[in-house]
Backbone as a chain_set.jsonl record, in Angstrom:
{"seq": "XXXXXXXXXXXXXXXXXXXXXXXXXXXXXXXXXXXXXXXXXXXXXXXXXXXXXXXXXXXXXXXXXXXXXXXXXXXXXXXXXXXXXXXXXXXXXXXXXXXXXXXXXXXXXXXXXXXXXXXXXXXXXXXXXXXXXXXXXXXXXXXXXXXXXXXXXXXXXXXXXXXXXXXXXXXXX", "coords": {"N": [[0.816, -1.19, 0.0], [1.791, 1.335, 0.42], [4.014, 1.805, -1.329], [2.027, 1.904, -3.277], [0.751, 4.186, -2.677], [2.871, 6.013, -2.883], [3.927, 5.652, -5.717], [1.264, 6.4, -6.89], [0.744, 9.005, -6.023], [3.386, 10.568, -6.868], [2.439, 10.76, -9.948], [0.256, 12.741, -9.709], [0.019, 15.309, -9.735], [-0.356, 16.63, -12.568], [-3.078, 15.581, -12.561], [-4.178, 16.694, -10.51], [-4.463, 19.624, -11.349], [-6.408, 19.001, -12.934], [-6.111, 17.971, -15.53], [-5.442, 15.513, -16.551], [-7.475, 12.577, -16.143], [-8.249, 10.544, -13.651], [-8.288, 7.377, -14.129], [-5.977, 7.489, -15.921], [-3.804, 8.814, -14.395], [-4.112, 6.145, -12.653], [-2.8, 4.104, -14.429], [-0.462, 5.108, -15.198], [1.15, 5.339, -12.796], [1.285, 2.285, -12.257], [-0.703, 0.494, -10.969], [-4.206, -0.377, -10.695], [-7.477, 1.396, -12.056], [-9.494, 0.724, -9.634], [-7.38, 0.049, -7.311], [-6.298, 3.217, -7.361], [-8.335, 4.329, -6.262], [-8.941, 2.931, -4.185], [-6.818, 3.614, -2.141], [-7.228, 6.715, -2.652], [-9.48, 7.608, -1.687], [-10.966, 10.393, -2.796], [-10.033, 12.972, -4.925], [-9.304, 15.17, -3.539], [-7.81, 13.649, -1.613], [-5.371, 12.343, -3.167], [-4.556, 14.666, -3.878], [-3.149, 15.861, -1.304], [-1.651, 13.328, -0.605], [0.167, 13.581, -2.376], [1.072, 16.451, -2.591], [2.452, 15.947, 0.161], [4.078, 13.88, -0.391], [5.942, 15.341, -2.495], [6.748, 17.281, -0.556], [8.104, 15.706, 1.438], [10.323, 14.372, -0.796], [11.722, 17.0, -1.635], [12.778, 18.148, 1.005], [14.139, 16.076, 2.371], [16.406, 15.587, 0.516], [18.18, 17.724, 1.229], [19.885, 16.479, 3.373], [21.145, 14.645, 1.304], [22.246, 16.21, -0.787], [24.248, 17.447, 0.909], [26.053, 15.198, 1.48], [26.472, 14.433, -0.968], [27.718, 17.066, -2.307], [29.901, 20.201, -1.798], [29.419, 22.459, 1.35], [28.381, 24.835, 0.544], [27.563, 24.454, -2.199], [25.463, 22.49, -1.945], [23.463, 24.192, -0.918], [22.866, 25.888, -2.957], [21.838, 24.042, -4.638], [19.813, 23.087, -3.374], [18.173, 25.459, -2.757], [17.177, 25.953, -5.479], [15.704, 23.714, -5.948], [13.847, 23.977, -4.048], [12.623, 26.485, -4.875], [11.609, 25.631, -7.423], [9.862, 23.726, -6.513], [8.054, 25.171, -5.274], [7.087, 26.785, -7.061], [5.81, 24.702, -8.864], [3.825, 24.534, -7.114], [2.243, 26.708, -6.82], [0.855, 26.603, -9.412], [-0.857, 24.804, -8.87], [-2.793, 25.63, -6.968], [-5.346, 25.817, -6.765], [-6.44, 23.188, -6.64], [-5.302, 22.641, -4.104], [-6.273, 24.621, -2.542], [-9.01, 23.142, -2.548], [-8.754, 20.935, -1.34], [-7.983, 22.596, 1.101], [-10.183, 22.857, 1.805], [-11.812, 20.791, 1.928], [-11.037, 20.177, 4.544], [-8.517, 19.23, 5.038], [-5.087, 20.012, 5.818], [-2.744, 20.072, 4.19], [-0.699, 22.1, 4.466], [0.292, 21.684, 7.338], [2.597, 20.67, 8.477], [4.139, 21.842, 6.883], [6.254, 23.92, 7.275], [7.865, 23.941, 9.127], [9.118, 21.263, 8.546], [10.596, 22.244, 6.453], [12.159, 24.187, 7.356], [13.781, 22.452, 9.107], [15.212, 21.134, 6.488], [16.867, 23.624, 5.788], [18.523, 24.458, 8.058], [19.846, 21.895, 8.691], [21.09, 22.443, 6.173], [22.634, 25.1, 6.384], [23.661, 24.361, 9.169], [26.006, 22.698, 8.451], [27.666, 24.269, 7.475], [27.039, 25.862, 4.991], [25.831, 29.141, 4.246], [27.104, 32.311, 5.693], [27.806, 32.944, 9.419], [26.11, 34.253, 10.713], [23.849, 34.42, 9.79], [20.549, 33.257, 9.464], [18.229, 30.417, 9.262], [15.167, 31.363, 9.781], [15.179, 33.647, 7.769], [16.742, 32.725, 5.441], [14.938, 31.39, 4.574], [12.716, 33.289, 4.133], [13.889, 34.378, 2.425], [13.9, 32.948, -0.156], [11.115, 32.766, -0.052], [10.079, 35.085, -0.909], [11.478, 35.232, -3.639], [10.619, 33.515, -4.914], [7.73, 34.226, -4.879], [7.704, 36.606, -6.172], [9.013, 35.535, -8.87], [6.707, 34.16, -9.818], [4.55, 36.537, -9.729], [5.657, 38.126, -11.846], [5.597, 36.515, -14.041], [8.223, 35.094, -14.842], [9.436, 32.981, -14.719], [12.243, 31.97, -16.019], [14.02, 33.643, -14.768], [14.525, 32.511, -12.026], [16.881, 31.307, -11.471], [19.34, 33.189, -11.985], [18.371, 35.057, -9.763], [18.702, 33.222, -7.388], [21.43, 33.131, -7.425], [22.315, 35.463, -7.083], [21.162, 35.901, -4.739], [22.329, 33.297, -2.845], [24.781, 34.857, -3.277], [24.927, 36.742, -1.24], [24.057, 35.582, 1.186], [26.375, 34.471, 1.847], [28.323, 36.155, 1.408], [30.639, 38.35, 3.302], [29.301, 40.417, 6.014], [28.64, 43.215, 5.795], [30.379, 46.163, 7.483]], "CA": [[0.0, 0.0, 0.0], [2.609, 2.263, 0.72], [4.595, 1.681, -2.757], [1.275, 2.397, -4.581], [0.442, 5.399, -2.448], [4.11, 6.958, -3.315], [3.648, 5.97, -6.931], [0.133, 7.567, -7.603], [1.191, 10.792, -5.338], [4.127, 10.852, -7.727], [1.718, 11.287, -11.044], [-0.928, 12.823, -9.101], [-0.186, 16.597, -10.354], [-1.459, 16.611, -13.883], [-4.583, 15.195, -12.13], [-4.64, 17.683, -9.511], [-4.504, 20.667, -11.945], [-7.267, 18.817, -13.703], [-5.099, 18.035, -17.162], [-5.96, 14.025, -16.687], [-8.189, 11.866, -15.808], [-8.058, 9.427, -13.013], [-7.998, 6.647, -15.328], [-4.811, 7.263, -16.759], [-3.0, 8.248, -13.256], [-4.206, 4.923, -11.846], [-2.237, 3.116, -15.176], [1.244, 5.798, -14.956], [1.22, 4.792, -11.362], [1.45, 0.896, -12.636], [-2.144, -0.007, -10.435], [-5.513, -0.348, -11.518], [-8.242, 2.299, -11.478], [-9.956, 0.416, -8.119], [-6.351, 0.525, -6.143], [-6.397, 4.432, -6.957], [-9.721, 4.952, -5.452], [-9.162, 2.532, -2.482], [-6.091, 4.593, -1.546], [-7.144, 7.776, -2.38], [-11.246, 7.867, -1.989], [-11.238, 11.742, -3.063], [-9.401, 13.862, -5.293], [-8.688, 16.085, -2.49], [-6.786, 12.672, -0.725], [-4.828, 12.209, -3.842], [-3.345, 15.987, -3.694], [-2.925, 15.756, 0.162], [-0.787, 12.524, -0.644], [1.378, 14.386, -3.413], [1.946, 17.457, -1.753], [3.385, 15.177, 1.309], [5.39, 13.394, -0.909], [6.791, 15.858, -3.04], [7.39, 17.884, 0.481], [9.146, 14.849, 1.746], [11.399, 14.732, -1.467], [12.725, 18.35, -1.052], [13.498, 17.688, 2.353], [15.098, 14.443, 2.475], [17.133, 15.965, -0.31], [19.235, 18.512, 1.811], [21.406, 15.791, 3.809], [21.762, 13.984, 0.03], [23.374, 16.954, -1.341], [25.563, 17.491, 1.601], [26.747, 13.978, 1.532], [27.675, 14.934, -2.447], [28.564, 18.117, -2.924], [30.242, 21.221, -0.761], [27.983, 22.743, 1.819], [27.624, 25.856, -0.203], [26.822, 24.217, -3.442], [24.108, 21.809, -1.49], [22.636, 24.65, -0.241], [22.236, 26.042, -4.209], [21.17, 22.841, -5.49], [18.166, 22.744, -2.64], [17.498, 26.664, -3.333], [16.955, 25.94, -6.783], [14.86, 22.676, -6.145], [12.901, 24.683, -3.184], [11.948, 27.357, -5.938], [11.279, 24.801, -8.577], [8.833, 22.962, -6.022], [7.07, 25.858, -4.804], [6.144, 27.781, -8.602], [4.962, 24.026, -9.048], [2.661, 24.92, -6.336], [1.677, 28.31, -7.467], [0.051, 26.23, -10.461], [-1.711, 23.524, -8.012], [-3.285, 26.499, -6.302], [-7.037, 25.666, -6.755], [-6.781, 21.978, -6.276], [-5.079, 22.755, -2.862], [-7.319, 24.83, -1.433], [-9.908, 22.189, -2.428], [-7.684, 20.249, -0.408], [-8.155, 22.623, 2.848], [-12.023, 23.166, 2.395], [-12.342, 19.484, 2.536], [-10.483, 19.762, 5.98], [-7.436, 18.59, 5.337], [-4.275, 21.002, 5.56], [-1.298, 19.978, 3.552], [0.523, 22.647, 4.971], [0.495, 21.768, 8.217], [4.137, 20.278, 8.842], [5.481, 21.866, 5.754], [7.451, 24.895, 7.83], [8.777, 22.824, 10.157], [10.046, 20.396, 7.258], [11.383, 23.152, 5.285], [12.703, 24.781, 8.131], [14.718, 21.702, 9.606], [16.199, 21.187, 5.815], [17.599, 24.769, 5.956], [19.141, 24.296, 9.599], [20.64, 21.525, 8.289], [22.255, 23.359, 5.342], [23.505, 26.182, 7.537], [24.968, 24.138, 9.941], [27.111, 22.503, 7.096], [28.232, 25.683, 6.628], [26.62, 26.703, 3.836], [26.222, 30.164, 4.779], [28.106, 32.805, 6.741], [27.312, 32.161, 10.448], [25.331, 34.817, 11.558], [22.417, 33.879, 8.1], [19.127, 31.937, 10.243], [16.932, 29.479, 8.54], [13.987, 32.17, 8.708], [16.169, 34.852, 7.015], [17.207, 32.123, 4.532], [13.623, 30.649, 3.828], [12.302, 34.76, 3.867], [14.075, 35.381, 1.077], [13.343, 31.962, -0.495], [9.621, 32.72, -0.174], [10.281, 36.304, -1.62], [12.298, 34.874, -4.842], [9.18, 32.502, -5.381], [6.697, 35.036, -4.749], [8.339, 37.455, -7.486], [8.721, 34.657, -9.868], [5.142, 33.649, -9.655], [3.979, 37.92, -10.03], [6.196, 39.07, -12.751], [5.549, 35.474, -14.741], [9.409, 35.012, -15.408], [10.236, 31.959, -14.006], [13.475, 31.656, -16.138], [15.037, 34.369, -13.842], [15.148, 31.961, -11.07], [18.676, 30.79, -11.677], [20.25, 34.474, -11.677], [17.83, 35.328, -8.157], [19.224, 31.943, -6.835], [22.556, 33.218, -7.494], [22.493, 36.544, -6.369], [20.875, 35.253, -3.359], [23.482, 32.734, -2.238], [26.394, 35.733, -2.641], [24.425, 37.685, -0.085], [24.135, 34.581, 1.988], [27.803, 33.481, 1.632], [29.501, 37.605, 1.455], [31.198, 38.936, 4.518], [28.868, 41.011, 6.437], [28.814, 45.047, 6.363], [30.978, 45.971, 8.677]], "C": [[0.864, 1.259, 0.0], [3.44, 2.576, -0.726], [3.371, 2.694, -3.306], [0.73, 3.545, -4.263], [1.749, 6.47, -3.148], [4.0, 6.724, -4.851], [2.628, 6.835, -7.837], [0.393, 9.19, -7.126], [2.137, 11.201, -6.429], [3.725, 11.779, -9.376], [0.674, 12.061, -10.802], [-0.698, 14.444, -9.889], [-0.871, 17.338, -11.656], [-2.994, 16.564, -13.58], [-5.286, 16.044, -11.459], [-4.917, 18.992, -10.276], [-6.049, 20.126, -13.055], [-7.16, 18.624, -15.02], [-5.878, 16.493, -17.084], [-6.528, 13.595, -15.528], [-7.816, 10.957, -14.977], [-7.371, 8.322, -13.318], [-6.0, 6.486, -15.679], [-3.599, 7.557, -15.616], [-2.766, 6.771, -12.693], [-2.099, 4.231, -12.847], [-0.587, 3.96, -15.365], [1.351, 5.123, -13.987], [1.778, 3.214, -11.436], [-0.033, 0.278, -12.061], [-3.33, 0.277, -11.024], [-6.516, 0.826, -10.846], [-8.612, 1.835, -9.085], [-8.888, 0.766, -6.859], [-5.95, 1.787, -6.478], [-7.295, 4.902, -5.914], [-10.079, 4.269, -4.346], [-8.033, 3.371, -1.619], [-6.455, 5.81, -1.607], [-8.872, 8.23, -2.924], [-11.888, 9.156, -2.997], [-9.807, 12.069, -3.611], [-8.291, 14.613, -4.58], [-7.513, 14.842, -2.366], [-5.637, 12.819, -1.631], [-3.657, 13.543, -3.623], [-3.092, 15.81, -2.924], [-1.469, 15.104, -0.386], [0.369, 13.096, -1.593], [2.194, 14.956, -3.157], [2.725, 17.037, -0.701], [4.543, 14.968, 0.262], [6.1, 14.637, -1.764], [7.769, 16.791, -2.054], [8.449, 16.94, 0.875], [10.702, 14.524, 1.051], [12.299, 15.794, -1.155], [13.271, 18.051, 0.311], [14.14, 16.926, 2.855], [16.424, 14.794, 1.504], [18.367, 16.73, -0.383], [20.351, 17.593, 2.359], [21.976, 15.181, 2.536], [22.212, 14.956, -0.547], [24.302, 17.47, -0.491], [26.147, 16.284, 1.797], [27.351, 14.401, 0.405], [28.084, 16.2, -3.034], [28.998, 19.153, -1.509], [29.046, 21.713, -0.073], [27.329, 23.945, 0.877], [26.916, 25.761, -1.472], [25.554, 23.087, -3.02], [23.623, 23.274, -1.318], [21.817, 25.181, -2.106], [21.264, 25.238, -4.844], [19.688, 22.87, -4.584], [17.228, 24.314, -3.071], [16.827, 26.086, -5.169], [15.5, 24.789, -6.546], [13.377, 23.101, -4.959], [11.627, 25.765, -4.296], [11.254, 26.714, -6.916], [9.937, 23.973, -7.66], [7.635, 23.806, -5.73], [6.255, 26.973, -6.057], [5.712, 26.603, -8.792], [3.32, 24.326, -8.238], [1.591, 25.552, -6.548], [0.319, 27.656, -8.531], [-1.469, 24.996, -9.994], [-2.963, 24.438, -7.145], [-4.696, 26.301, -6.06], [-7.528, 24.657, -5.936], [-6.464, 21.93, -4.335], [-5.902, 23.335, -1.98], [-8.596, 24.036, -2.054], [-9.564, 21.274, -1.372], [-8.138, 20.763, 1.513], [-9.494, 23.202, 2.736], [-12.388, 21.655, 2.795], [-12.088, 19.264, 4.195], [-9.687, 19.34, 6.111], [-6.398, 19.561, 4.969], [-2.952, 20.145, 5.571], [-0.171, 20.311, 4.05], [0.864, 22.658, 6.071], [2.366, 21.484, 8.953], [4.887, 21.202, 7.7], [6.575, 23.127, 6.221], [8.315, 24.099, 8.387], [9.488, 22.309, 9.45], [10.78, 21.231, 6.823], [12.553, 23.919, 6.244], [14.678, 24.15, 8.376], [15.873, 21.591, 8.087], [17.586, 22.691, 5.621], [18.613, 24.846, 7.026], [19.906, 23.453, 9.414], [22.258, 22.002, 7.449], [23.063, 23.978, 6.164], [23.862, 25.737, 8.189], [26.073, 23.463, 9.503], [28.209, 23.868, 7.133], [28.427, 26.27, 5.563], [26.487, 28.511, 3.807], [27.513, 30.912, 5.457], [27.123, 32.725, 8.425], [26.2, 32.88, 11.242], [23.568, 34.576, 10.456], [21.56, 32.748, 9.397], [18.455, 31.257, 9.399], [15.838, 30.389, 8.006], [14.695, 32.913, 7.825], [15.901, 33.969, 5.749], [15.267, 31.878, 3.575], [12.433, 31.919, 3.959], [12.546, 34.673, 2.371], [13.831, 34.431, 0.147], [11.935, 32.325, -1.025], [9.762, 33.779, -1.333], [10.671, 35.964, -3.029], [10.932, 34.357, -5.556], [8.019, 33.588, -5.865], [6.817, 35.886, -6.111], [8.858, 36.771, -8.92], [7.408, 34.44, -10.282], [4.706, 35.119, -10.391], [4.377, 38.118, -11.445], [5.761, 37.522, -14.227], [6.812, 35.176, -15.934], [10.521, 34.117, -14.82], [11.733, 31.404, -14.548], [14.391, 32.576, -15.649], [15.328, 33.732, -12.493], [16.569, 31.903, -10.738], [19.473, 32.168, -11.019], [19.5, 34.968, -10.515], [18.536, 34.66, -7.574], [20.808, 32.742, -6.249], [23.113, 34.764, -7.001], [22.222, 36.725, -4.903], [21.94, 34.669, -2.465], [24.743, 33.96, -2.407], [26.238, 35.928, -1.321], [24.938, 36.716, 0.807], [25.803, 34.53, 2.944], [28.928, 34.801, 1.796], [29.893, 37.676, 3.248], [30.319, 40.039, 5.04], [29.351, 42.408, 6.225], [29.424, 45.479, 7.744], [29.781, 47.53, 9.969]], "O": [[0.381, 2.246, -0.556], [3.401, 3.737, -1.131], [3.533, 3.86, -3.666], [0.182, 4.174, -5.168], [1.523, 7.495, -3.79], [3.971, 7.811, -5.427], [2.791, 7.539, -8.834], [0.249, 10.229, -7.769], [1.791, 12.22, -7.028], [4.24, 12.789, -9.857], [-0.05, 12.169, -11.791], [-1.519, 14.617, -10.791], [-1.648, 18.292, -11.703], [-3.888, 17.225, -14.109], [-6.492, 16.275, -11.546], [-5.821, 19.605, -9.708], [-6.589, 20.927, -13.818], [-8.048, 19.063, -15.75], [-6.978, 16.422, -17.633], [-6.324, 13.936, -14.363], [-6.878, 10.303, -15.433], [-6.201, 8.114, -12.995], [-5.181, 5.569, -15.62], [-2.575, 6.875, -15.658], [-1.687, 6.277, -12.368], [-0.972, 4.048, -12.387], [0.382, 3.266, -15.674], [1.741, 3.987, -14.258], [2.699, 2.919, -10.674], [-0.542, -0.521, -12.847], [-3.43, 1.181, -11.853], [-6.514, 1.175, -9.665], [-8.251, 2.289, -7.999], [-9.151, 1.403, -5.838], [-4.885, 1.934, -5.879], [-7.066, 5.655, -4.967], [-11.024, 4.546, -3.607], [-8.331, 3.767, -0.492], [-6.107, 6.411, -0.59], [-9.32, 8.812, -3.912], [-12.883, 9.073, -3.718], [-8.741, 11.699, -3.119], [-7.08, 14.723, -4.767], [-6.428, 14.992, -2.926], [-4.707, 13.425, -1.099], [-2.46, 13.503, -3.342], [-2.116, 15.111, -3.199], [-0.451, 15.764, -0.597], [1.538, 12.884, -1.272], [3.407, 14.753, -3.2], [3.753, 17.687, -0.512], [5.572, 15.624, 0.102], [7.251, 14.721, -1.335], [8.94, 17.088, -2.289], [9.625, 17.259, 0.701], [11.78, 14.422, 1.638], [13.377, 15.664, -0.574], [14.436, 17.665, 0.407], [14.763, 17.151, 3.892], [17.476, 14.226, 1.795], [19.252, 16.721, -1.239], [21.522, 17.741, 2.009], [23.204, 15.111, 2.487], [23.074, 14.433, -1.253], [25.273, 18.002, -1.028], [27.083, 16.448, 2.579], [28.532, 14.748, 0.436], [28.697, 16.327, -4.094], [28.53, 18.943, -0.39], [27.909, 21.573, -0.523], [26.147, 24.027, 0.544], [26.03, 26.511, -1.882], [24.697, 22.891, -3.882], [23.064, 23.33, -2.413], [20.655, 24.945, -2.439], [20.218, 25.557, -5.408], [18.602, 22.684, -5.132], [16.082, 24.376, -3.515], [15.627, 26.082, -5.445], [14.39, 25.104, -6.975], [12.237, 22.644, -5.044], [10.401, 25.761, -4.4], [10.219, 27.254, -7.306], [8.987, 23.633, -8.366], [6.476, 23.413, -5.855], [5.244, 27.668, -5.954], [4.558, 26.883, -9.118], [2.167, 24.318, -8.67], [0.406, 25.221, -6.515], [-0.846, 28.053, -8.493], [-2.502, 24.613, -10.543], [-3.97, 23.856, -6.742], [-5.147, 26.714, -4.992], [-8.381, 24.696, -5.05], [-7.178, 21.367, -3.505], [-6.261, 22.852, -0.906], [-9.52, 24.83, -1.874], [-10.415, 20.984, -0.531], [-8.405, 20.116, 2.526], [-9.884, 24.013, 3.576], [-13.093, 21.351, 3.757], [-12.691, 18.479, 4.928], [-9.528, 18.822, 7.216], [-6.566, 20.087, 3.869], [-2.313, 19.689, 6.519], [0.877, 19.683, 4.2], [1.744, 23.479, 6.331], [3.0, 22.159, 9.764], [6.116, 21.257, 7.657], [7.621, 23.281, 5.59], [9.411, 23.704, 7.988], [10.658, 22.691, 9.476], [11.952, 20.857, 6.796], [13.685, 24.166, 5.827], [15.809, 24.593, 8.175], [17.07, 21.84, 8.235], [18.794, 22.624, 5.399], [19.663, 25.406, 6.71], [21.016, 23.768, 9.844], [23.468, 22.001, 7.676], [24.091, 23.486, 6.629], [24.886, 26.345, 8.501], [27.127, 23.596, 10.125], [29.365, 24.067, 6.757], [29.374, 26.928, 5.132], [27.363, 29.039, 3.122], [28.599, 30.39, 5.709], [25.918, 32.475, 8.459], [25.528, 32.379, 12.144], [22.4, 34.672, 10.832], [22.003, 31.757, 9.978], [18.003, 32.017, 8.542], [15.455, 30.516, 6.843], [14.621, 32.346, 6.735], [14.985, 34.305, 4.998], [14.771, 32.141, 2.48], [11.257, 31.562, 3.891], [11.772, 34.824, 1.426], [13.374, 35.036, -0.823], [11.622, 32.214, -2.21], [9.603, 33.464, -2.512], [9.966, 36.621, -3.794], [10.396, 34.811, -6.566], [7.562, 33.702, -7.002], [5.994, 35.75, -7.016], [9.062, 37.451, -9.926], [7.222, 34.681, -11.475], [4.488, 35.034, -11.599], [3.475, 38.28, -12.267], [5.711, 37.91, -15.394], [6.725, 35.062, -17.157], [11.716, 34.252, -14.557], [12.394, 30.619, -13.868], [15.564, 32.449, -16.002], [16.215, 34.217, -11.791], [17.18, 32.443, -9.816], [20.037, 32.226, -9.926], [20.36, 35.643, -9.95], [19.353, 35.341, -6.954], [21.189, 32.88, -5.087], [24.258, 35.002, -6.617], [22.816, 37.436, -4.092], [22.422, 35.293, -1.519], [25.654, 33.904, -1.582], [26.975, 35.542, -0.413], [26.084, 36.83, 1.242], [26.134, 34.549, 4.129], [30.084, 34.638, 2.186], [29.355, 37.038, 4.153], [30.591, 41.012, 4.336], [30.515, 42.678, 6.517], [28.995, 45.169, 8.855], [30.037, 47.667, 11.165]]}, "num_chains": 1, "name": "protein.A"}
């Protein structure tokens, strides 16, 4: 059960934006319509289960790029994949709050999660030492936010990167 919940959560976005049909998640997924709709009774469940998992990805993802790369270039690689998860979001926007009228809130752990991967980073020493998690996942939000408005999501990269100097420069004296 657990496999075929992480596989349909996996394809579940197309579905959630309303692009495809049930149907054809079940058969990406590898399971049959019936074991979609015994795991995930409602629509809503389906996003719920997504948004977990794709939260869980990003986050699990910070100690795997400090195992393989420097702390400062993990911390890029998660900025980048933080931004890249959350303009996915931006586009999920409807289905989610379908999500918390049903009564179920997605976002309940997801600071915390996001938080702890950041805290991680930074104590790597990705940063310079006085940089906090909120600070970090402020300006995070902010980058996102202004991606999303201006509808110029291929300026991520050069935000990203102007971002981490700040991060990473020698304080004003």
């Amino acid at each position: 059960m657990v496999r075929c919940r992480a596989r349909c959560s996996l394809v579940c976005t197309p579905w959630a934006r309303g692009i495809v049909p049930g149907q054809r998640i079940a058969k990406e997924a590898g399971v049959g319509s019936a074991t979609l709709y015994r795991n995930f009774p409602t629509r809503e469940a389906l996003i719920a289960a997504a948004y977990q998992n794709e939260l869980a990805r990003l986050c699990d993802a910070a100690p795997e790029l400090l195992a393989a790369l420097p702390p400062r270039d993990a911390l890029r690689a998660w900025m980048s994949r933080l931004i890249e998860y959350t303009t996915a979001k931006f586009g999920m926007a409807e289905a989610l709050r379908s999500v918390l009228d049903s009564g179920v809130n997605p976002y309940a752990d997801s600071p915390h999660r996001v938080m702890a991967a950041i805290e991680a980073l930074l104590a790597a020493g990705a940063a310079r030492p006085d940089v906090t998690a909120a600070e970090v996942f402020t300006l995070l939000t902010g980058i996102a936010l202004a991606l999303d408005r201006t509808g110029q999501p291929d300026r991520a990269e050069r935000l990203l990167d102007l971002a981490l100097t700040g991060l990473t420069a020698e304080p004003p004296p």
